[in-house]
C-alpha positions as CSV (number, residue, x, y, z in Angstrom):
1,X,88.3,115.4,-33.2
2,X,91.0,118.3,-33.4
3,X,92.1,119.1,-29.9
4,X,90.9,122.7,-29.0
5,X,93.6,125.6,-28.8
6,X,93.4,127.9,-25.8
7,X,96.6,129.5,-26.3
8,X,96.2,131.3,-29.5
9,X,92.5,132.9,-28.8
10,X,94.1,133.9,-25.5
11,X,96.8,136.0,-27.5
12,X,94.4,137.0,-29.9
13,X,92.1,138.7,-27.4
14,X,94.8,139.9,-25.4
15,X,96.7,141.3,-28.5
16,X,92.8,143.3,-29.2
17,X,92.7,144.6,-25.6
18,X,95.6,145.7,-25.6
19,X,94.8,147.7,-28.7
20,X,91.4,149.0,-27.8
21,X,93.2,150.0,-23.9
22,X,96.3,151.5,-25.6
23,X,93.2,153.8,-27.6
24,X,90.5,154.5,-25.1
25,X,92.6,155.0,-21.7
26,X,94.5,157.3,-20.2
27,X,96.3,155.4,-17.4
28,X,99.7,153.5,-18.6
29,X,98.7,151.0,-15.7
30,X,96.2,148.7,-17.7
31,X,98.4,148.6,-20.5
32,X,101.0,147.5,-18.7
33,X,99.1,144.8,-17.2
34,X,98.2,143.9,-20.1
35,X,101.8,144.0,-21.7
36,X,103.1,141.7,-18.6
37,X,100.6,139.6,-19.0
38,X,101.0,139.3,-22.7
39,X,104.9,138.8,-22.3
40,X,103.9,135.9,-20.0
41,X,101.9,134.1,-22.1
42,X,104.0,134.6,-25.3
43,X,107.3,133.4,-23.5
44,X,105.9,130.4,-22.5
45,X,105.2,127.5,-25.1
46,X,102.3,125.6,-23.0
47,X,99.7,127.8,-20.6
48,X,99.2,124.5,-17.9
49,X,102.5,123.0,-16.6
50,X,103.9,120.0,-18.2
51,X,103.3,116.7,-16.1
52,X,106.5,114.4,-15.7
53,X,106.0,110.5,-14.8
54,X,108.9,108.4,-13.9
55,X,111.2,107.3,-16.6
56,X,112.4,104.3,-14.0
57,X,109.7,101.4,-13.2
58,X,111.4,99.6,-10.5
59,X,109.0,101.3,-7.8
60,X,106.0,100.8,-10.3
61,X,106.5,97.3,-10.2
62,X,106.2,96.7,-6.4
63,X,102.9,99.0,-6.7
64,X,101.8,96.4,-9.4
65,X,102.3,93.5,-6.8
66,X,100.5,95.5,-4.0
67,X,97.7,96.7,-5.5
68,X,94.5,94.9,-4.1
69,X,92.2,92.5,-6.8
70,X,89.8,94.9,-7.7
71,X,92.4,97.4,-8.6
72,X,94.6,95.0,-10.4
73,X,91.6,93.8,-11.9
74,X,90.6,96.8,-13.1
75,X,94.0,97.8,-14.4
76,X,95.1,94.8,-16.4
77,X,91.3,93.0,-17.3
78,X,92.7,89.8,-15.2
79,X,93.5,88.4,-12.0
80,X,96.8,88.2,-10.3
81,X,97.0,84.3,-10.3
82,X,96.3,84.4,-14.2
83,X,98.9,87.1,-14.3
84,X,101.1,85.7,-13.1
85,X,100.7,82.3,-15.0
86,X,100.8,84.5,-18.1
87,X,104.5,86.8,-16.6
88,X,106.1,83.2,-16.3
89,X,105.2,82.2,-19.9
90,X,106.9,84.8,-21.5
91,X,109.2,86.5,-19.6
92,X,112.2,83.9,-21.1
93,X,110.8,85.1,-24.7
94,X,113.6,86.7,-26.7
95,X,111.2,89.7,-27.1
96,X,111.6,90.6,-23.6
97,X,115.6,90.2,-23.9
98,X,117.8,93.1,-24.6
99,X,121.3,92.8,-25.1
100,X,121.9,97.1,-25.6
101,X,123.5,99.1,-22.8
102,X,119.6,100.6,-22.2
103,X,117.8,98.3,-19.8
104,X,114.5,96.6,-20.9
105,X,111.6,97.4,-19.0
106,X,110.4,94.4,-16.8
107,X,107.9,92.1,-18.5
108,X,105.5,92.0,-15.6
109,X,105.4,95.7,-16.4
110,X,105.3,95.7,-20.0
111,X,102.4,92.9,-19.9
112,X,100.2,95.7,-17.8
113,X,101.0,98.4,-19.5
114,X,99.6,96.3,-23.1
115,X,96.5,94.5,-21.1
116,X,95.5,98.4,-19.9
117,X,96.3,99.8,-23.0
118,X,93.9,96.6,-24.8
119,X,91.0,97.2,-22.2
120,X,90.3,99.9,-23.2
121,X,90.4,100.1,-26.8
122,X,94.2,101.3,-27.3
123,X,93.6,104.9,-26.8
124,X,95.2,107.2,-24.0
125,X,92.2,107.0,-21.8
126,X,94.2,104.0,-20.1
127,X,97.2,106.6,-19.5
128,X,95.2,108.2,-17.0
129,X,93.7,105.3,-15.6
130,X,97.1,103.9,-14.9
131,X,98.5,107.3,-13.3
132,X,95.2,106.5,-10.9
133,X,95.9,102.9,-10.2
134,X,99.4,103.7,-9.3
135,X,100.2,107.2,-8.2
136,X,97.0,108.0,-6.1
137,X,95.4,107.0,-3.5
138,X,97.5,103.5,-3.0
């Protein structure tokens, strides 16, 4: 389903106000309000603030280890015994090795990301869910 634009009926209707205002009113004030507020909405790409996460998961991984067993199991779909079985069967893969000058992520990590990602169907829901599990509320 197409992801809804508020942006662009926000400058539509604005761009009519500012029309109907400029024609029907006397005072320059509205119009200017309007104008500012019009300039404000146009000379920014994105009305909400764009969300950074941390590009560098060595904290991330020390929350993975500390979260309690209903969190972790919620996260990954597993325990942290089973997990950890599973981390020491592939971390020696030559998937997991990188020989470039940009780090690989830890496998522990990249494991939890995938089981997340699996539970719950592959779709961004988990992204969220993840944030929670980690960020929030620890």
């Amino acid at each position: 389903m197409p992801k809804a634009l508020k942006r662009l009926p926000l400058l539509q209707t604005l761009n009519s106000l500012q029309f109907i205002n400029a024609l029907n009113s006397d005072s320059d004030s509205d119009i200017q309000e309007d104008m500012i507020l019009l300039d404000i909405i146009t000379s920014q790409r994105y009305i909400n603030p764009f969300r950074r996460y941390p590009s560098h998961y060595m904290y991330t991984m020390d929350d993975l280890q500390t979260l309690s067993s209903k969190k972790f199991l919620q996260l990954c779909r597993t325990t942290h015994e089973s997990f950890e079985k599973l981390v020491a069967q592939i971390q020696d893969d030559k998937t997991y090795q990188n020989s470039s000058q940009n780090k690989q992520c830890n496998p522990a990590i990249q494991l939890a990301g995938a089981l997340s990602r699996l539970g719950s169907n592959g779709n961004g829901a988990a992204l969220g869910r993840i944030e929670m599990l980690l960020y929030d509320d620890r």
